[in-house]
ZAKOLRO-594396 format. One record per residue: x, y, z of N, C-alpha, C in turn; residue in three letters. Coordinates in steps of 0.05 Angstrom, whole numbers, plus 5000, padded with zeros to 4 digits. Last residue first. Layout:
BEGIN
PT    n_u    n_v    n_w   ca_u   ca_v   ca_w    c_u    c_v    c_w   type
PT      X      Y      Z      X      Y      Z      X      Y      Z    ala
...
//
This chain:
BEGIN
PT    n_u    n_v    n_w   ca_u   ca_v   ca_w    c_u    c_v    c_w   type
PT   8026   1270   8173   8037   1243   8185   8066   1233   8169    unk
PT   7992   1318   8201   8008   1314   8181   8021   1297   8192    unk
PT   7931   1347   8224   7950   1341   8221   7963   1330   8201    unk
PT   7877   1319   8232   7872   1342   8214   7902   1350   8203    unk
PT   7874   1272   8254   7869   1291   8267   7874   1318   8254    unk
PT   7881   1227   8212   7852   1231   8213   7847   1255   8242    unk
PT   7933   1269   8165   7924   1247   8190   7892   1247   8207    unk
PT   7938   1280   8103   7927   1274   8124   7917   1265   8146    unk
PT   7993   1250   8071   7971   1245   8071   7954   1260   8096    unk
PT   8062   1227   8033   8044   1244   8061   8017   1251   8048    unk
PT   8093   1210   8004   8065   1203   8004   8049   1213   8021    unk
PT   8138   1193   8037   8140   1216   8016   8118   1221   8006    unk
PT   8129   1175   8106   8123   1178   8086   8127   1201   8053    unk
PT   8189   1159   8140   8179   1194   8135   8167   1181   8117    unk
PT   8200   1121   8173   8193   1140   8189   8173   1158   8175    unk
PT   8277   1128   8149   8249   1110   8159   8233   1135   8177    unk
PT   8293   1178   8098   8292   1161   8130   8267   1146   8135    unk
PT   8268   1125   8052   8298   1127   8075   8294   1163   8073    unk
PT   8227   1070   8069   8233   1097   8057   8252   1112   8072    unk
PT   8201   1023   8101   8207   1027   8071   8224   1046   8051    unk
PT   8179   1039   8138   8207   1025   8137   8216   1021   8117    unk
PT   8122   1048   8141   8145   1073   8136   8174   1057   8135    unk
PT   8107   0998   8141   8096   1008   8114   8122   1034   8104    unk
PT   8104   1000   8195   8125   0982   8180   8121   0996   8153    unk
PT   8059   1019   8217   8075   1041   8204   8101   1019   8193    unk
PT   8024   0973   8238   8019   0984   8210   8042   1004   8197    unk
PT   8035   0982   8290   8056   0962   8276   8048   0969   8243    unk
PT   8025   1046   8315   8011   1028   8305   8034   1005   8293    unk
PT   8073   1090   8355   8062   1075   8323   8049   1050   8327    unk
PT   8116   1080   8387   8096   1081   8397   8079   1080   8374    unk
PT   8160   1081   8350   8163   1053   8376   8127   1053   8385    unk
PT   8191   1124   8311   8165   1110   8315   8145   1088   8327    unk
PT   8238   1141   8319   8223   1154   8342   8194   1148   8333    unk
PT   8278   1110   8306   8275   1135   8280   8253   1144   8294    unk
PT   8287   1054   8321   8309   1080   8324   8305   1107   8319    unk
PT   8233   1039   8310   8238   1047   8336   8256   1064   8333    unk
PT   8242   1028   8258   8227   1045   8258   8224   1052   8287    unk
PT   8293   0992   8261   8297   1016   8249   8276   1042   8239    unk
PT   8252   0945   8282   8279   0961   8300   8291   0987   8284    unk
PT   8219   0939   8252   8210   0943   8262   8235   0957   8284    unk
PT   8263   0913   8211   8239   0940   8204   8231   0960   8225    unk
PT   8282   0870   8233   8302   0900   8228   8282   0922   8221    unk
PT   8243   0841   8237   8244   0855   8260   8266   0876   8259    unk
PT   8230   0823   8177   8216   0838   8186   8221   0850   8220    unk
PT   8279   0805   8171   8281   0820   8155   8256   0829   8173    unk
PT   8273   0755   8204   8293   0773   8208   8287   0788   8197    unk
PT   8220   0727   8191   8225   0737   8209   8245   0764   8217    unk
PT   8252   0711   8135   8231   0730   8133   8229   0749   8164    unk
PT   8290   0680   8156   8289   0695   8144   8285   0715   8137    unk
PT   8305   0637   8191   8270   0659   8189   8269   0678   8180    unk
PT   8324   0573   8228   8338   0595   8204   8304   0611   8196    unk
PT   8321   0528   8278   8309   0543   8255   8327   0568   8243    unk
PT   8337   0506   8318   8352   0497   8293   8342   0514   8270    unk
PT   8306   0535   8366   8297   0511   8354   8316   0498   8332    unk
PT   8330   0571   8379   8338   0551   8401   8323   0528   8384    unk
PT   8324   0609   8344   8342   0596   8341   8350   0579   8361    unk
PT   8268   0602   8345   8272   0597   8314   8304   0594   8324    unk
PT   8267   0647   8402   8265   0610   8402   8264   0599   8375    unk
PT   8279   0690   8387   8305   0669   8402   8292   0647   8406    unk
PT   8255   0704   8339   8280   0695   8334   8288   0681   8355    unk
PT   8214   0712   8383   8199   0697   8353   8234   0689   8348    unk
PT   8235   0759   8413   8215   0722   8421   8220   0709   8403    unk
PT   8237   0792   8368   8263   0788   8386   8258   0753   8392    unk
PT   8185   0799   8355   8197   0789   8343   8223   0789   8353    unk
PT   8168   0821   8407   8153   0791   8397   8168   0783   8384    unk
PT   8190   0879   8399   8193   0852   8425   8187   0834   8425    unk
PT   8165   0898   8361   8191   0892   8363   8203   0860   8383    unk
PT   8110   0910   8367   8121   0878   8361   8150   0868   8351    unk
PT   8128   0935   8423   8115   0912   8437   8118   0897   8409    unk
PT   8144   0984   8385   8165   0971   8414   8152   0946   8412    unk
PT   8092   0990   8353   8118   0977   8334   8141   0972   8355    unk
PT   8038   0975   8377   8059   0993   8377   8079   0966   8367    unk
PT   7978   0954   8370   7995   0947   8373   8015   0958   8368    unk
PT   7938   1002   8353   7927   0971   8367   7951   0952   8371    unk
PT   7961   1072   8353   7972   1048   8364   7945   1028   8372    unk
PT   7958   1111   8301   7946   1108   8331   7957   1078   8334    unk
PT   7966   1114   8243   7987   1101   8262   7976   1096   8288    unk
PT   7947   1131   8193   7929   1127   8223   7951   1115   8237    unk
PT   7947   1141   8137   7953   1158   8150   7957   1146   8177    unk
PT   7902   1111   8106   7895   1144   8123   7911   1155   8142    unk
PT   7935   1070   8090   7917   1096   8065   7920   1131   8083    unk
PT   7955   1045   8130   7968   1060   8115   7950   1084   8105    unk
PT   7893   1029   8145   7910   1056   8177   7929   1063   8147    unk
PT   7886   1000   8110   7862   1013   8110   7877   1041   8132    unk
PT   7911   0967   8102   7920   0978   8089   7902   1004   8098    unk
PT   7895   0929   8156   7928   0949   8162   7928   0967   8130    unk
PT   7855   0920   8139   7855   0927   8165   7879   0949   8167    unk
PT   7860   0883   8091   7840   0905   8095   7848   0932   8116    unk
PT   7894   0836   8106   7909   0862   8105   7893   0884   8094    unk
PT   7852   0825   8146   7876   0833   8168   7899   0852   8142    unk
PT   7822   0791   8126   7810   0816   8128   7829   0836   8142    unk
PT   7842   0784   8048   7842   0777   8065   7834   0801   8090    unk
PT   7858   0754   7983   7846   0782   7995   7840   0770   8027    unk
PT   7876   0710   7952   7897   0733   7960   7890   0753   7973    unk
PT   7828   0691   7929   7841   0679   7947   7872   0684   7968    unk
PT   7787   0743   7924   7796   0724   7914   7813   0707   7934    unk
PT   7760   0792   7942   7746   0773   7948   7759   0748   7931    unk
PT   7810   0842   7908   7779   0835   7928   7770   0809   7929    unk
PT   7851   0841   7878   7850   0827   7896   7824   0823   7911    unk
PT   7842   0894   7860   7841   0870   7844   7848   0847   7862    unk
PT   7828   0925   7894   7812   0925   7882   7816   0887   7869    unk
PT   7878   0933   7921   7858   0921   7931   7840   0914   7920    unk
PT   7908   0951   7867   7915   0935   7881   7888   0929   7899    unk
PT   7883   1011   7868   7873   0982   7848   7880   0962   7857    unk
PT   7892   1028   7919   7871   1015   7917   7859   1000   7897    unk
PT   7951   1048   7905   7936   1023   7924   7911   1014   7918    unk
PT   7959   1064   7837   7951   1064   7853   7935   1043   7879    unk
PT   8033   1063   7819   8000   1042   7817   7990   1054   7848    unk
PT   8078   1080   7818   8060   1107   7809   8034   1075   7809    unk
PT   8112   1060   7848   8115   1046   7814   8093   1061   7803    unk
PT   8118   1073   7905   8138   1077   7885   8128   1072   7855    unk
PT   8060   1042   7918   8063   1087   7914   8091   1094   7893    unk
PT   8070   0998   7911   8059   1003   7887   8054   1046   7894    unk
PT   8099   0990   7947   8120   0989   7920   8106   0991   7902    unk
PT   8076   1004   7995   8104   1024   7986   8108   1013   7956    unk
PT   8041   0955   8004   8037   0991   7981   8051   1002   7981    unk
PT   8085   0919   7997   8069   0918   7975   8057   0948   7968    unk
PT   8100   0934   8053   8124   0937   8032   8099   0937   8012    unk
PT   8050   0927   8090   8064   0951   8082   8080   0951   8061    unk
PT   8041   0873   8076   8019   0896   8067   8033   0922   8058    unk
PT   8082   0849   8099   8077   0844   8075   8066   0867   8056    unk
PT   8077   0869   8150   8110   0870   8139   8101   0865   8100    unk
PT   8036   0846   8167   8041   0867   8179   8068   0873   8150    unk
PT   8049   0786   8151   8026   0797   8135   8028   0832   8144    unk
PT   8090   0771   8190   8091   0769   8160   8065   0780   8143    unk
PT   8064   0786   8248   8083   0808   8232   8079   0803   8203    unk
PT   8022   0740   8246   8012   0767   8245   8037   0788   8221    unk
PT   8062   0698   8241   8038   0698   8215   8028   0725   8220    unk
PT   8081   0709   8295   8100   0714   8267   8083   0709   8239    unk
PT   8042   0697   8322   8052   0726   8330   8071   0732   8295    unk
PT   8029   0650   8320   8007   0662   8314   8026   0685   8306    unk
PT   8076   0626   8341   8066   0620   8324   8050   0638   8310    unk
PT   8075   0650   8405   8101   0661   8381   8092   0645   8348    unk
PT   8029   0618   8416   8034   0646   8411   8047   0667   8390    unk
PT   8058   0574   8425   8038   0580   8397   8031   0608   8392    unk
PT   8076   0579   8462   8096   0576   8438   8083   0577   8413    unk
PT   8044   0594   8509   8059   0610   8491   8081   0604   8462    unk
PT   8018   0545   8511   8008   0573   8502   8025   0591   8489    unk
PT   8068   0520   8527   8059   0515   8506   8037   0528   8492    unk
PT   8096   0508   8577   8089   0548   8555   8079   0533   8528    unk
PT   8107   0487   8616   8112   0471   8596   8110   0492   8572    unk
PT   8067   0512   8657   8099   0516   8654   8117   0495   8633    unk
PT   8021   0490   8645   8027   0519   8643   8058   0520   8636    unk
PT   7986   0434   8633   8007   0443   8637   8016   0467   8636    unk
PT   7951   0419   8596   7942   0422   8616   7969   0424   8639    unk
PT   7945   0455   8529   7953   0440   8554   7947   0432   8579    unk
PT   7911   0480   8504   7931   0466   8484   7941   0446   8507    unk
PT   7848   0514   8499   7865   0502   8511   7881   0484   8496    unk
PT   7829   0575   8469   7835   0545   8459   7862   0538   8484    unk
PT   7767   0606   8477   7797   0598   8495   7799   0570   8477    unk
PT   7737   0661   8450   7733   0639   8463   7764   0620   8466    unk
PT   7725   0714   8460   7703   0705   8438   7711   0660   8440    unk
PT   7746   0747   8525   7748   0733   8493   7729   0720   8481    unk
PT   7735   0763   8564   7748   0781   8554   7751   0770   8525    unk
PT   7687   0732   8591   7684   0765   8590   7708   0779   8572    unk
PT   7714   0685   8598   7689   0687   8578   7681   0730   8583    unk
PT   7755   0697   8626   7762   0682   8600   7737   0688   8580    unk
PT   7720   0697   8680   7747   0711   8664   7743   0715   8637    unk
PT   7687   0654   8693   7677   0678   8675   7704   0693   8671    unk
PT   7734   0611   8680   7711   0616   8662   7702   0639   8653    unk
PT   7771   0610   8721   7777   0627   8701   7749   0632   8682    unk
PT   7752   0560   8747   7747   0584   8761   7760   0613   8746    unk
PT   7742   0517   8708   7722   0529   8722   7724   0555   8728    unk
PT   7795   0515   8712   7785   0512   8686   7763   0537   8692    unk
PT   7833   0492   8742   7833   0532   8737   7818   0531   8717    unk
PT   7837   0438   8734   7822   0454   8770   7824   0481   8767    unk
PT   7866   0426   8696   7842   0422   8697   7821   0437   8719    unk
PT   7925   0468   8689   7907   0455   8696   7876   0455   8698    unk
PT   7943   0497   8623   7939   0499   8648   7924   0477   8661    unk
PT   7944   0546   8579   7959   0523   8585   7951   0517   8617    unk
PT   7910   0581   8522   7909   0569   8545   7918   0545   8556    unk
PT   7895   0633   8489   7911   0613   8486   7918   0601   8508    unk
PT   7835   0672   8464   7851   0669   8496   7871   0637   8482    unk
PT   7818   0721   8426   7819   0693   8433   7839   0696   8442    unk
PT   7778   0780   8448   7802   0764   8440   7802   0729   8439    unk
PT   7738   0812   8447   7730   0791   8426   7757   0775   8425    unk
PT   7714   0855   8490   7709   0820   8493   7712   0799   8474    unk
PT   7725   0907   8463   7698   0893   8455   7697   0862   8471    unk
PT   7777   0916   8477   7752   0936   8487   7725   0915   8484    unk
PT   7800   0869   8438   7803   0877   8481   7788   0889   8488    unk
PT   7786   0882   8388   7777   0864   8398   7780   0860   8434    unk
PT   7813   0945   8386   7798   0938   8388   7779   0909   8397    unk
PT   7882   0930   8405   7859   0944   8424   7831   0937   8417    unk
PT   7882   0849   8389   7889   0872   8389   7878   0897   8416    unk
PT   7897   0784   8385   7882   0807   8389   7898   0833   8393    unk
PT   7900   0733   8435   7908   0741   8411   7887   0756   8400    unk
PT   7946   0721   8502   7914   0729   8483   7929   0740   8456    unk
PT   7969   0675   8537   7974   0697   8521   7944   0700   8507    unk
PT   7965   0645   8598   7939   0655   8581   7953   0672   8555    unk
PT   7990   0593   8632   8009   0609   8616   7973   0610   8590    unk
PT   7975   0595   8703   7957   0582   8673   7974   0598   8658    unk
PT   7986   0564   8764   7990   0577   8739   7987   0574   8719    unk
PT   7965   0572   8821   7962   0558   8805   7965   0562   8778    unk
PT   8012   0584   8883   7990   0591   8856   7987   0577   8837    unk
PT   8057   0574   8918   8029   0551   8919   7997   0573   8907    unk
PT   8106   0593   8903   8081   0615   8915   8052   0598   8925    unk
PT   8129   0560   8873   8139   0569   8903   8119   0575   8913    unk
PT   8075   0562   8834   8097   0540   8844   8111   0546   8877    unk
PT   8107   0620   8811   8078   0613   8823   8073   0589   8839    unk
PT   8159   0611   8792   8160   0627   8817   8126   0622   8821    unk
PT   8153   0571   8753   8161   0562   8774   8151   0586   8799    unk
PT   8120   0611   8717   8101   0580   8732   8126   0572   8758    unk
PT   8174   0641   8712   8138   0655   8725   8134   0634   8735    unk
PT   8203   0601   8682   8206   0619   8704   8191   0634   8721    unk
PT   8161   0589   8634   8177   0576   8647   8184   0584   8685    unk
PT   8164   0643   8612   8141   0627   8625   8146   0606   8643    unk
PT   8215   0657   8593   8204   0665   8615   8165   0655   8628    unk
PT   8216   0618   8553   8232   0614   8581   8220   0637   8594    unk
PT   8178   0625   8517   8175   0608   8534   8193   0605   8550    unk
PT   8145   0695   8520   8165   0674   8506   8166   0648   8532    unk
PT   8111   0735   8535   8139   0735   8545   8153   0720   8537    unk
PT   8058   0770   8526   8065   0750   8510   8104   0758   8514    unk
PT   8008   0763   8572   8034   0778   8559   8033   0755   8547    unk
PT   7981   0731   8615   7964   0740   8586   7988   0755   8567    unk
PT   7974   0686   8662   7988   0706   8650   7984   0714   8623    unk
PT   7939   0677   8720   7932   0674   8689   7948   0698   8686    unk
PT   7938   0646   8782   7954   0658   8757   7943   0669   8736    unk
PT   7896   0632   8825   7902   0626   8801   7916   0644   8794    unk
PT   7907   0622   8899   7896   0639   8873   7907   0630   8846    unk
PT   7941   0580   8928   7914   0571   8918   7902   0588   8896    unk
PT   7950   0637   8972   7957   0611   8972   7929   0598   8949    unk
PT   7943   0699   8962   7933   0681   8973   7941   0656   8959    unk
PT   7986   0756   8953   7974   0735   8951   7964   0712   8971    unk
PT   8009   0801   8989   7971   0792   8987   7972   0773   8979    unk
PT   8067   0795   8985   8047   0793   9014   8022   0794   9012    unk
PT   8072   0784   8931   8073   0772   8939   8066   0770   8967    unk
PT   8082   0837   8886   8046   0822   8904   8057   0798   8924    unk
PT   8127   0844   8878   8112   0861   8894   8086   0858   8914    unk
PT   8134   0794   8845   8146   0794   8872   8135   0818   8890    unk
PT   8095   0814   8808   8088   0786   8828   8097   0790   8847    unk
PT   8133   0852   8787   8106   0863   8794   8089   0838   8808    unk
PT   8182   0828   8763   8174   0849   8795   8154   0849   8796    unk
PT   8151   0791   8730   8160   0781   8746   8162   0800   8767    unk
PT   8131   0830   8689   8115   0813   8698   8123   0804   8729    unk
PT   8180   0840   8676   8155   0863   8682   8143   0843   8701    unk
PT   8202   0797   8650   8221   0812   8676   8207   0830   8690    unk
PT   8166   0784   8611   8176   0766   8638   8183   0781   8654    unk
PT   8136   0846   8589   8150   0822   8586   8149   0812   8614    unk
PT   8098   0885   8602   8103   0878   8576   8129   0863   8567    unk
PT   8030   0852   8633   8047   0876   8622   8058   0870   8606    unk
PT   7987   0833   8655   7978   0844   8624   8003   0864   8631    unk
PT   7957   0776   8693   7983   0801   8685   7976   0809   8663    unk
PT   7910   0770   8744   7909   0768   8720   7942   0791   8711    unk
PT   7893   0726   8789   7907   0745   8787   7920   0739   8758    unk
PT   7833   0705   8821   7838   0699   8803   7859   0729   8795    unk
PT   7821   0721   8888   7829   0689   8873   7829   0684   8838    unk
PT   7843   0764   8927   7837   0760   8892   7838   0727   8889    unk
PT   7858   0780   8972   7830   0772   8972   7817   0768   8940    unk
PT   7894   0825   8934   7900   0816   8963   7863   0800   8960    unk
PT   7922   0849   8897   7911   0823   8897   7900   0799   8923    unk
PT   7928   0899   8909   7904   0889   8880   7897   0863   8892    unk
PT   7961   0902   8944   7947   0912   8959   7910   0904   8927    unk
PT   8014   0887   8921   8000   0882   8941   7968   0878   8948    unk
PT   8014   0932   8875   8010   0896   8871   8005   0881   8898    unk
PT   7993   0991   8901   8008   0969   8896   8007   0951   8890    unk
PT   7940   1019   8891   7966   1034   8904   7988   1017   8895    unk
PT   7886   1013   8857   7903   0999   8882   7933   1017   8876    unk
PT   7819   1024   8836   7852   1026   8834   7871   1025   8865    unk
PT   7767   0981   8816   7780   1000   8848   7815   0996   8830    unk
PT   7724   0996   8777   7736   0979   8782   7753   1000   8808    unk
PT   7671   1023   8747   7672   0999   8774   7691   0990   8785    unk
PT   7686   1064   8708   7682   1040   8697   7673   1023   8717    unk
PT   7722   1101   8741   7696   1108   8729   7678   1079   8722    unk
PT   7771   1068   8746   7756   1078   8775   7719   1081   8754    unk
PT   7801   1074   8711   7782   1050   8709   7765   1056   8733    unk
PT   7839   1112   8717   7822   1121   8687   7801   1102   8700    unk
PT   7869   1081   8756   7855   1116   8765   7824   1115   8743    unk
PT   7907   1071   8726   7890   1057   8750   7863   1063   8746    unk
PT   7937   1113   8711   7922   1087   8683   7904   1068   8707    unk
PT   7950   1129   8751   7932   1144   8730   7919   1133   8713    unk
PT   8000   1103   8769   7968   1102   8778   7953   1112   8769    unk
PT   8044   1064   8732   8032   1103   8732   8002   1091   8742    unk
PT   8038   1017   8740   8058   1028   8753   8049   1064   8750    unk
PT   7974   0994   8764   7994   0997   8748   8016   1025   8753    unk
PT   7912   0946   8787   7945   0965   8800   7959   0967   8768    unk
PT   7855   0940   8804   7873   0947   8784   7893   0957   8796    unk
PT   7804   0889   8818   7818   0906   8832   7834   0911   8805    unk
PT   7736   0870   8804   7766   0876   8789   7778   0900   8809    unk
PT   7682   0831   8797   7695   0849   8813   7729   0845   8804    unk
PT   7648   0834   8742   7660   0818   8751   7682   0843   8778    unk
PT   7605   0840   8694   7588   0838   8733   7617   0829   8745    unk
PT   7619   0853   8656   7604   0822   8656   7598   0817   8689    unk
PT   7641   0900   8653   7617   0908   8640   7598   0874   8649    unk
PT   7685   0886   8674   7675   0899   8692   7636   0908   8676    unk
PT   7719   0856   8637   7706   0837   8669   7677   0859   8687    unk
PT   7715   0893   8607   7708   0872   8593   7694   0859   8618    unk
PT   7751   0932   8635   7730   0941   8626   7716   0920   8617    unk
PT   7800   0890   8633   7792   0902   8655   7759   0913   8651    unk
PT   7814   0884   8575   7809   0873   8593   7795   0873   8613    unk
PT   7832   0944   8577   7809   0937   8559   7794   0918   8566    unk
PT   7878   0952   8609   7856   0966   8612   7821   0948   8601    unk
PT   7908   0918   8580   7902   0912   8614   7881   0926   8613    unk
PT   7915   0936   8530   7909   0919   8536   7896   0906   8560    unk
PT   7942   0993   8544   7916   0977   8519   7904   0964   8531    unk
PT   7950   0979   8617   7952   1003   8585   7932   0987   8569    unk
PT   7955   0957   8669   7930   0971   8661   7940   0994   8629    unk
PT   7973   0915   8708   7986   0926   8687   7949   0938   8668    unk
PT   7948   0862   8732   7963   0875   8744   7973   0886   8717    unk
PT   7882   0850   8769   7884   0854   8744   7908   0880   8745    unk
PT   7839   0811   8802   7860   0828   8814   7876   0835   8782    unk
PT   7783   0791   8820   7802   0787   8794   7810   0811   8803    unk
PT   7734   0748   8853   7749   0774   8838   7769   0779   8825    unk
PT   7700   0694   8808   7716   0713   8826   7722   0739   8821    unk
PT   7636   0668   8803   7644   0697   8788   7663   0699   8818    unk
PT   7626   0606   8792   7621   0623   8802   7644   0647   8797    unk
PT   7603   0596   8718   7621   0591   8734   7619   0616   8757    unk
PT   7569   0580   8655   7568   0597   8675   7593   0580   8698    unk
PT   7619   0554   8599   7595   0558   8618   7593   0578   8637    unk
PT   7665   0569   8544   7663   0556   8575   7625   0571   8587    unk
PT   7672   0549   8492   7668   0569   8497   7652   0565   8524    unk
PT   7736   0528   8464   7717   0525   8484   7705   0541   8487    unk
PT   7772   0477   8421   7772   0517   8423   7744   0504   8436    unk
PT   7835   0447   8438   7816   0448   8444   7802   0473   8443    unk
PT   7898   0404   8425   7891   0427   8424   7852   0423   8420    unk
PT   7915   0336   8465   7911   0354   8443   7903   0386   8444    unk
PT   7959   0331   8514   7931   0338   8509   7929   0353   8483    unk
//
């Protein structure tokens, strides 16, 4: 089945059992819950449960106990092996027939492995990675990447249509991960521009040019773009707050190499940008915005020499 971007119809409204509640799960969650959608929440610190109580949604004690009377069960943690206890946990609520929709981004053997264990489970499994950040998750604006059968079309709709701006189905196959292989597609055009932005203003703070001529001269030409607006814009100020932590795109880019090398591929670039990202984890920046690649630059990693203000009055 060729590739398809949709922006799906009204559909009757399930409940949605919604397993792993940080950035992302949360934001999600708040998205179904602002579109009339009933949402059970389980996550491993019940407190991140807890936070969504205010919002409509019910915090659950267990993966059991979320998905129990859920016909649409949604994951948002932070790999396969997460993902996977946290099913086997649910596995005395689920209901025979509930839909899957996995939204991590786990790589394609462990998608693979999920659709089978859903399969056993007689669930219907849709491999969903989303693409996006915190902000577009708070707001309903992710785009959804979607592998799956024709018969979870319908009943994901309002899902899908409350948390994203709109779903490109690629398959009709889940466990084939072809969501996710595009994923890892999308995921390594993100880092390379993440990895790009940063080194470029480290080498114009080293060469005494100031960044923003650089932006300047670049504005609205065919080299300006709004993603590295975005990330130069957290460098400038400092801002590391996390829309994606430098662990989680550590862990993409781990993905991103082991299937470049199950493919015959050689990535160069890839590589060079996940030593960044691994020698800004070693140096206790894991929880950082992915924008702090910018600090990978400077030995020790970590330490801007350029220090600046942090937009909490602090020092970054």
């Amino acid at each position: 089945m060729t590739g398809s971007t949709t922006e799906t119809g009204p559909a009757t409204a399930p409940t949605v059992a919604v397993l792993g509640a940080g950035i992302m799960g949360a934001a999600m969650a708040r998205s179904m819950l602002r579109s009339g959608l009933d949402v059970r929440v389980w996550n491993r610190t019940r407190e991140k449960a807890d936070a969504l109580v205010a919002d409509g949604a019910r915090s659950t004690a267990s993966p059991a106990e979320a998905v129990s009377g859920a016909g649409v069960v949604l994951t948002a943690l932070r790999d396969g092996p997460t993902v996977l206890d946290a099913l086997r946990e649910a596995a005395p609520g689920l209901a025979p027939g509930a839909v899957l929709a996995q939204t991590a981004t786990v790589g394609a053997t462990a998608t693979a492995e999920l659709a089978g264990w859903a399969r056993d489970h007689e669930l219907v499994f849709v491999d969903a990675p989303v693409v996006g950040t915190r902000q577009p998750a708070e707001t309903g604006e992710l785009l959804i990447l979607a592998a799956g059968p024709e018969s979870a079309r319908d009943r994901l709709a309002p899902v899908f249509d409350a948390i994203g701006r709109a779903t490109t189905w690629v398959s009709d196959d889940g466990a084939g991960a072809a969501a996710s292989r595009l994923k890892l597609v999308v995921n390594s055009w993100i880092a390379a521009l993440t990895h790009a932005t940063g080194e470029t203003l480290a080498l114009a703070r080293g060469l005494g040019v100031d960044p923003a001529v650089f932006l300047d001269s670049v504005a609205g030409g065919p080299l300006d773009n709004g993603y590295l607006r975005a990330k130069a814009a957290a460098v400038l100020a400092g801002d590391y707050r996390p829309n994606f932590s430098v662990s989680n795109a550590l862990k993409d880019a781990r993905l991103i190499g082991e299937a470049a090398e199950g493919a015959g591929l050689r990535l160069d670039l890839a590589a060079a940008g996940a030593a960044r990202f691994e020698r800004l984890d070693r140096h206790g920046r894991g929880e950082d915005d992915m924008a702090a690649s910018y600090l990978a630059s400077f030995d020790p990693p970590g330490r801007d020499p350029f220090e600046h203000p942090a937009p909490d009055g602090g020092q970054r």
